[in-house]
C-alpha positions in Angstrom: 6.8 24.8 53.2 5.2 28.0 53.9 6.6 30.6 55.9 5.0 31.7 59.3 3.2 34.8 59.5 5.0 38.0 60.9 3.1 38.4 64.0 3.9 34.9 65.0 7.9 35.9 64.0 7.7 38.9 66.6 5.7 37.2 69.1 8.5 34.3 69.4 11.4 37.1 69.5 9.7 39.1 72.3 8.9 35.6 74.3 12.6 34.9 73.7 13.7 38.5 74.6 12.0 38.7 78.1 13.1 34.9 78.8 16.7 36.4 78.2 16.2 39.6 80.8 14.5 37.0 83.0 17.8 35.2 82.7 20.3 38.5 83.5 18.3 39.8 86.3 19.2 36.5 88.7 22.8 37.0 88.5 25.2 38.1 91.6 25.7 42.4 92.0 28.4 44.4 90.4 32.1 43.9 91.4 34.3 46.7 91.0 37.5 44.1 92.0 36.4 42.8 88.1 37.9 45.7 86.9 41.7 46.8 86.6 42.6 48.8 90.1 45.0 52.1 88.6 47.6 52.6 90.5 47.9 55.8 93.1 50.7 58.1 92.1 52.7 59.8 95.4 54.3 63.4 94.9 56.8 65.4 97.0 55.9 69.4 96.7 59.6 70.8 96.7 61.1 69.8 93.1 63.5 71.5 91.3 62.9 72.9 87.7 63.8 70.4 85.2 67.5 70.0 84.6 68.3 72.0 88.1 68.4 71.5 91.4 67.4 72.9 94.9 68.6 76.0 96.7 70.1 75.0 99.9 67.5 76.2 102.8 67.3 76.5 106.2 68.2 73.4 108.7 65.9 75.0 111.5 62.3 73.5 111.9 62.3 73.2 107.9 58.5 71.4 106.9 58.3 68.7 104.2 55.1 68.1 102.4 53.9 65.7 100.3 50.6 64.2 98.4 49.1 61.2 96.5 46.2 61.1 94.2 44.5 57.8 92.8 42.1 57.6 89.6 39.9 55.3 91.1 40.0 55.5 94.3 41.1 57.2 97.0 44.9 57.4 98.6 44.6 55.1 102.4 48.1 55.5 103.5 51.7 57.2 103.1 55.0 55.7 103.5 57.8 58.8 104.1 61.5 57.8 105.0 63.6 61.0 105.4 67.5 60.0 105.1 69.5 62.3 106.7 72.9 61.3 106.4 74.4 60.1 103.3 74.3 56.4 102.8 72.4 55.6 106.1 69.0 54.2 105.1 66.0 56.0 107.0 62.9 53.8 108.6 59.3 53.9 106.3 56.9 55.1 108.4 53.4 54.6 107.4 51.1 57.9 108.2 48.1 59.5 107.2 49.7 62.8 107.4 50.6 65.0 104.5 53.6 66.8 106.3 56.2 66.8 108.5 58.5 69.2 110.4 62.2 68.5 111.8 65.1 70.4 112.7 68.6 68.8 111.4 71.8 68.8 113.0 74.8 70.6 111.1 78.4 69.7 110.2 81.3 71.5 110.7 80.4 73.6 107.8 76.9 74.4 109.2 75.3 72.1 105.9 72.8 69.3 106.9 70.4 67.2 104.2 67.4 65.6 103.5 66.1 62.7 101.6 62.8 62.5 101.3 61.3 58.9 99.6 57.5 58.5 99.5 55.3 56.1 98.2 51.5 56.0 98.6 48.5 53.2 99.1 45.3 53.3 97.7 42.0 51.9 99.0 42.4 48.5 97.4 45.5 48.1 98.5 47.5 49.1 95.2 51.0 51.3 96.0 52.6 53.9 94.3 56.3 54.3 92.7 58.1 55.7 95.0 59.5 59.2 94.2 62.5 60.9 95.9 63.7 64.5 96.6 67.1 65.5 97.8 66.8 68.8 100.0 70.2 70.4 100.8 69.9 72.2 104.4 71.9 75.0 105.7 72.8 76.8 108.4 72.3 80.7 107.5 74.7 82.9 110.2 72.7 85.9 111.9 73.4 89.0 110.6 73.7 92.4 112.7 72.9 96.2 111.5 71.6 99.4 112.5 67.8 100.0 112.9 65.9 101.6 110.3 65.8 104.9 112.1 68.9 104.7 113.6 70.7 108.1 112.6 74.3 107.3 111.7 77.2 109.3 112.7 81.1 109.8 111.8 82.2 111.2 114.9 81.7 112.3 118.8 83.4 112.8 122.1 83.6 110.0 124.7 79.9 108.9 124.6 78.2 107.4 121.8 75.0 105.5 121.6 74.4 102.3 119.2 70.5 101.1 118.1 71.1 98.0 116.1 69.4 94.3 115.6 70.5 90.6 115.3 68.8 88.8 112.9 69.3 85.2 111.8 67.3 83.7 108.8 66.9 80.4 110.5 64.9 81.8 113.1 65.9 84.1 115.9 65.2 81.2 118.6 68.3 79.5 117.0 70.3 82.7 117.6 72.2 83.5 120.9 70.3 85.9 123.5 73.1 88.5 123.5 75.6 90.0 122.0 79.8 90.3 122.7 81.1 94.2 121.8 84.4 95.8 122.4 86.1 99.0 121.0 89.1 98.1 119.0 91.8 99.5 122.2 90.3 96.2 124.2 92.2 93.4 125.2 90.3 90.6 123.3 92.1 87.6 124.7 90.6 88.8 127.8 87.1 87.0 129.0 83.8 88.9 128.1 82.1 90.4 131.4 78.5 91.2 131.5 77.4 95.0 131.1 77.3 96.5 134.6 79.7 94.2 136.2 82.6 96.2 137.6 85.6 95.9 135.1 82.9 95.7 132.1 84.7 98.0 130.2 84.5 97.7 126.5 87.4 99.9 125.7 89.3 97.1 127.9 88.2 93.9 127.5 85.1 92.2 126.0 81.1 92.7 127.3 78.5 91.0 126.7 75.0 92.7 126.5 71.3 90.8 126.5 69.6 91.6 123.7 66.5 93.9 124.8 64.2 92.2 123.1 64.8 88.3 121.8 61.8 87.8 120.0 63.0 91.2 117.5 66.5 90.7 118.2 67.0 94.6 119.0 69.7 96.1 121.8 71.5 99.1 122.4 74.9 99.8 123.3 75.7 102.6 125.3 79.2 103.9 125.6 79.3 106.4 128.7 82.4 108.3 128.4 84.2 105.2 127.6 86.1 106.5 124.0 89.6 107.2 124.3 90.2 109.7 121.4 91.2 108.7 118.4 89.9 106.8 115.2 87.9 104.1 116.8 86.0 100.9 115.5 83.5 99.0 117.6 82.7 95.5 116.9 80.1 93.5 118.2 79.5 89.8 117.6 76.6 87.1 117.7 76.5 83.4 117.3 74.1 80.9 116.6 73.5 77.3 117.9 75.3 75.7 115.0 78.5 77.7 115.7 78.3 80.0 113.5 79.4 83.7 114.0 79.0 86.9 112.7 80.9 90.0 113.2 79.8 94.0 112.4 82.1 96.7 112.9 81.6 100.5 112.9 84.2 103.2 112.9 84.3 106.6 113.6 86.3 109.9 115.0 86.6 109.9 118.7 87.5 113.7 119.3 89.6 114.8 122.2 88.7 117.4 124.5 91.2 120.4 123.2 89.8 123.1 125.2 87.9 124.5 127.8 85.2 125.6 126.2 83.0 124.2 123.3 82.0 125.9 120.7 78.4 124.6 119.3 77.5 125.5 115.9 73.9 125.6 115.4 73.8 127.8 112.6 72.7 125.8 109.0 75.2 126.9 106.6 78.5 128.7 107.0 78.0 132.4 106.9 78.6 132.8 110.3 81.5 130.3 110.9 83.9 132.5 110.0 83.5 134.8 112.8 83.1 132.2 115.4 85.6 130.3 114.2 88.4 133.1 114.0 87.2 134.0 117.8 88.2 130.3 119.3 91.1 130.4 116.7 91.9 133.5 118.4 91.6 132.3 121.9 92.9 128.8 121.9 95.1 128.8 118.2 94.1 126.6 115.3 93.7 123.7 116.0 93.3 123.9 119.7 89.8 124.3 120.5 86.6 121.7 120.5 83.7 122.0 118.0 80.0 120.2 118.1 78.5 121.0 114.9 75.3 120.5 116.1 73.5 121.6 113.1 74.5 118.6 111.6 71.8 117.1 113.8 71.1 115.7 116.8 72.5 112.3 118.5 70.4 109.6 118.7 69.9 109.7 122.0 69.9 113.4 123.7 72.0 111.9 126.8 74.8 111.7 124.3 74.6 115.6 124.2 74.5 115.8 127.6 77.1 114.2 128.5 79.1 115.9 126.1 78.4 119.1 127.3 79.7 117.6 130.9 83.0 117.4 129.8 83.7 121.3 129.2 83.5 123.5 132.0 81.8 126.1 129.5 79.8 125.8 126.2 80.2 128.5 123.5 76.5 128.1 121.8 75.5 130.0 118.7 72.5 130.0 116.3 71.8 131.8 112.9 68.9 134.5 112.7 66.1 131.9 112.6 65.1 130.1 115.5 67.0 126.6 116.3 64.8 123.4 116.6 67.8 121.4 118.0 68.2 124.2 120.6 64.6 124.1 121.8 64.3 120.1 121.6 67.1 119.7 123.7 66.8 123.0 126.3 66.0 121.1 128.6 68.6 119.2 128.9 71.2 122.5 128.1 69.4 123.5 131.8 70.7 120.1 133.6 74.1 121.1 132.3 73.9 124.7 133.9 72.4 123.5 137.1 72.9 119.6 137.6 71.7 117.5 140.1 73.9 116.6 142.8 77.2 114.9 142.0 78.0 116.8 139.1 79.6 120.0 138.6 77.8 123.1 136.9 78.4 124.1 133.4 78.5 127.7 132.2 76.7 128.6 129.1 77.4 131.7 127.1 74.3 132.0 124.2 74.3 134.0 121.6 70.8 133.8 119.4 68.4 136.8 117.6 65.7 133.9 117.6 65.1 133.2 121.3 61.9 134.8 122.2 59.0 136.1 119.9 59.9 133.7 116.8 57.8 130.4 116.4 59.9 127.6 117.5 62.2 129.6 119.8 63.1 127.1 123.2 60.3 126.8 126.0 59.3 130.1 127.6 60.3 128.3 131.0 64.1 127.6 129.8 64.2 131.5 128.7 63.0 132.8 132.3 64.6 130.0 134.8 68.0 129.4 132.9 68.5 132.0 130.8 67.0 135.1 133.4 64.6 137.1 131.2 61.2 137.3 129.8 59.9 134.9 127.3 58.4 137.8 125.6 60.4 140.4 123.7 60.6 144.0 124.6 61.6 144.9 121.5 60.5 142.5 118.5 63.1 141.6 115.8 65.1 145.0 114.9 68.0 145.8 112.6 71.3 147.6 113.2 73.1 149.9 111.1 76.5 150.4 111.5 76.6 153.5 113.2 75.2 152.6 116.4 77.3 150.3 118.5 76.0 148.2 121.8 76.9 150.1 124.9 78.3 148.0 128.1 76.3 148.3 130.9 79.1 147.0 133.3 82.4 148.3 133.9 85.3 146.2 132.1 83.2 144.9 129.2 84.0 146.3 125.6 81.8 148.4 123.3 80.7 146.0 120.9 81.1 147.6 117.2 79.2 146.4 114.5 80.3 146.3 110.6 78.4 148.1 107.6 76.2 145.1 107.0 73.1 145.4 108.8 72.5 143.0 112.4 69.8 141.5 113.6 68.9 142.0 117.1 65.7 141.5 119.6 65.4 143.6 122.7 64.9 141.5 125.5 63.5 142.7 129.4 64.9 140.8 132.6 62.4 138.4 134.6 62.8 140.4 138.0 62.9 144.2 138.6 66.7 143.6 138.9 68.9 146.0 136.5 72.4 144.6 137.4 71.4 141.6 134.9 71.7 143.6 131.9 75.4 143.8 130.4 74.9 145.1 127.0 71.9 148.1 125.4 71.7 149.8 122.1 72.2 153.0 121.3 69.0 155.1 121.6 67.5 154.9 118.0 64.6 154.2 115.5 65.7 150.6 114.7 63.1 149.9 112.4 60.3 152.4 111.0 57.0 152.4 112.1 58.4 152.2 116.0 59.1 154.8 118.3 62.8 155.0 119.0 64.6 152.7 121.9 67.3 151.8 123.5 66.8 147.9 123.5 68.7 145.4 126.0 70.8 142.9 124.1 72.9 141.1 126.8 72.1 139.8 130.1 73.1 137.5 132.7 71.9 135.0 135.3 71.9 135.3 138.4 72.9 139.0 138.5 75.6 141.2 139.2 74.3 141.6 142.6 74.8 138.1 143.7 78.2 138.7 144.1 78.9 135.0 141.5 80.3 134.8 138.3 77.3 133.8 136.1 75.9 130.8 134.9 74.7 132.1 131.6 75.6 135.2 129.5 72.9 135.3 126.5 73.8 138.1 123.7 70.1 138.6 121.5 71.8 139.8 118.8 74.0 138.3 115.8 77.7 138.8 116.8 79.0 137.3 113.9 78.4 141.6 112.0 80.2 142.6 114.9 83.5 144.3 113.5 85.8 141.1 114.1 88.6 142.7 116.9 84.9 144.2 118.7 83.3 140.7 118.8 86.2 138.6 120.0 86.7 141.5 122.6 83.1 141.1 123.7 83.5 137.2 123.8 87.0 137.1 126.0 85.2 139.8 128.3 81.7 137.5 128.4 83.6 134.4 128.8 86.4 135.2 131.4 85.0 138.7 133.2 81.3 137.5 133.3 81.2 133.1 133.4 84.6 133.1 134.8 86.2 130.9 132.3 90.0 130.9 133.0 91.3 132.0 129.0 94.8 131.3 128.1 
């Protein structure tokens, strides 16, 4: 039999081709349910690294987050159960969300925990494994310390001024609002007071102070002649709302008023100590007599000054050749402790500074005039003294005032007023430095004059004392102090 042609071949294969696509496009649409659903997988974002484990963190408002991802689909639903106490099964909740936030009650110990199961859902109704984290909680105690620029000291009189902050890890809405201080001569059985209250005395019993400002957790504590002498610690305490307390504790030298007068040293270095030194060593003995080394630096807080100064009846206040910043910063305030306001008792102030007038950075031209009682502008500029010309005492009962073969620096200064029974002390008439015509500049005064018929409230000496031949200058200080501010000297 003979085969049939090719074109009759590929006509019945195309006929039967078309019959079968004729065939396929009648049947139902696709069904994706005809294919294998994979299943979501859930993950918890805290894990440890492999082999370890987690770092306790904080109990406080601690967030928990968690995700799920799906191959072929997308993820419809979470389940989450958070166990919080060992072998006490937590609820599933199903959620949409991707994180929570809770705040976990402590033990004893301040530790909490958190077991975190969660299992996913995806759009066709497939679940995940379930995976599981365990998150160990703490509480973290608040901790207390000095603010950044908070200047540190080792030792005062009876004031004092603390700048510090509370800060607790957890957040500071879990710490206490205040803080519990006392000095280490209180009575701590004794029940706190609050600052201001009458008996609130921290070197007696327990105080509590606010904290100034919550949100930052700063405060201040400020001890108003409240220091007995001594070696003193202060310790303040703060505690959270899961019972836990912290304690920080400073200690320093609480010096006692030795003498009647202060000596202030505001003279960088210690070329000049010597002199001043052996002058209240002289007066008072070793060892008897107050010293503020002031060019150690200011307190934090000027009051603290001030209120040191209240508790002399006279302040003894050098500088070196070069004007004094502390001097000028706080001059103001050296003027409240000559003439106070009412309800405190005036200071006297004998000053003895080259660098008060003509010299950048010398004290406000106001404190010269008012407090000190002369011009803010020199009538003779920065001059030198050889040791043959002596100061000359204007007054009768003061001392000559000898100087030693080193050479002094002086300034000439003019009164404020026509008044000559201000000035106490002049130089020699001389040529102090070339180039000027010979003078016999004013180096002493004091305020209010002779004439008032007071003793003074300020003696200021423009020249350095410490050249003075040593019997001279103690001379001239005994006569300033007792004859001239009325200081009662042993």
């Amino acid at each position: 039999m003979r085969s049939p042609p090719l074109a009759v071949t590929l006509a019945l294969s195309l006929a039967a081709l078309f019959c079968a696509l004729a065939a396929g496009c009648g049947n139902e649409a696709f069904d994706p349910d005809s294919l294998p659903n994979r299943r979501p997988v859930a993950r918890i974002f805290v894990t440890p690294p492999e082999g370890g484990v987690l770092n306790p963190t904080s109990y406080f408002s601690r967030t928990f987050h968690w995700s799920g991802t799906d191959e072929d689909g997308f993820v419809e639903a979470y389940y989450v159960s958070i166990e919080t106490e060992e072998g006490i099964v937590a609820p599933w909740i199903t959620t949409t969300a991707t994180d929570t936030t809770m705040t976990f009650e402590t033990d004893d110990t301040g530790r909490a925990q958190a077991m975190i199961h969660v299992a996913c859902r995806d759009d066709r109704g497939a679940s995940s494994d379930t995976v599981s984290q365990y998150i160990p909680l703490r509480n973290f105690p608040p901790v207390i310390n000095f603010v950044s620029d908070y200047d540190t000291f080792f030792w005062s009189y009876s004031s004092a001024d603390f700048r510090l902050f509370a800060l607790d890890l957890d957040g500071n809405v879990t710490m206490d609002d205040s803080v519990v201080y006392h000095l280490d001569t209180a009575d701590t059985l004794l029940a706190p007071l609050p600052e201001g209250e009458p008996g609130a005395d921290p070197a007696l019993r327990p105080v509590i102070k606010r904290l100034n400002d919550p949100a930052l957790g700063t405060f201040e504590i400020d001890l108003h002649g409240q220091i007995p002498p001594g070696e003193r610690t202060l310790t303040i305490r703060v505690s959270d709302e899961a019972d836990a307390t912290t304690r920080f504790a400073w200690t320093w030298e609480a010096r006692p008023v030795l003498s009647d007068v202060l000596l202030v040293d505001d003279s960088v270095g210690n070329f000049d100590r010597a002199f001043y030194h052996a002058v209240m060593d002289s007066i008072y003995g070793p060892g008897g007599w107050s010293l503020y080394e002031i060019s150690d630096g200011l307190p934090d807080r000027t009051w603290v000054l001030l209120e040191t100064l209240r508790q002399f009846p006279a302040v003894f206040w050098y500088t070196g050749a070069s004007a004094s910043p502390r001097l000028a910063a706080v001059a103001e305030l050296v003027a409240q402790y000559v003439q106070p306001p009412a309800g405190y008792e005036p200071g006297k102030l004998l000053l003895v500074s080259p660098a008060l007038i003509g010299v950048t950075g010398a004290p406000p031209p106001s404190f010269v005039t008012n407090t000190l009682g002369f011009r803010a502008t020199p009538d003779q500029p920065t001059f030198y003294i050889p040791s043959t010309k002596k100061g000359m005492p204007l007054k009768a009962g003061l001392p000559e005032m000898f100087f030693t073969g080193n050479i002094s620096a002086g300034v000439g200064m003019a009164g404020a007023d026509s008044s000559t029974t201000k000035y106490l002390y002049r130089m020699e008439y001389h040529r102090y430095i070339n180039g000027r015509p010979s003078s016999r500049p004013f180096v002493a005064v004091r305020n209010p004059p002779t004439s008032s018929g007071t003793f003074a409230n300020t003696v200021t000496v423009t020249v350095q004392m410490d050249y003075c031949v040593p019997a001279s200058g103690l001379a001239v200080v005994r006569a300033l102090l007792s004859q001239e501010l009325g200081v009662v000297l042993p």
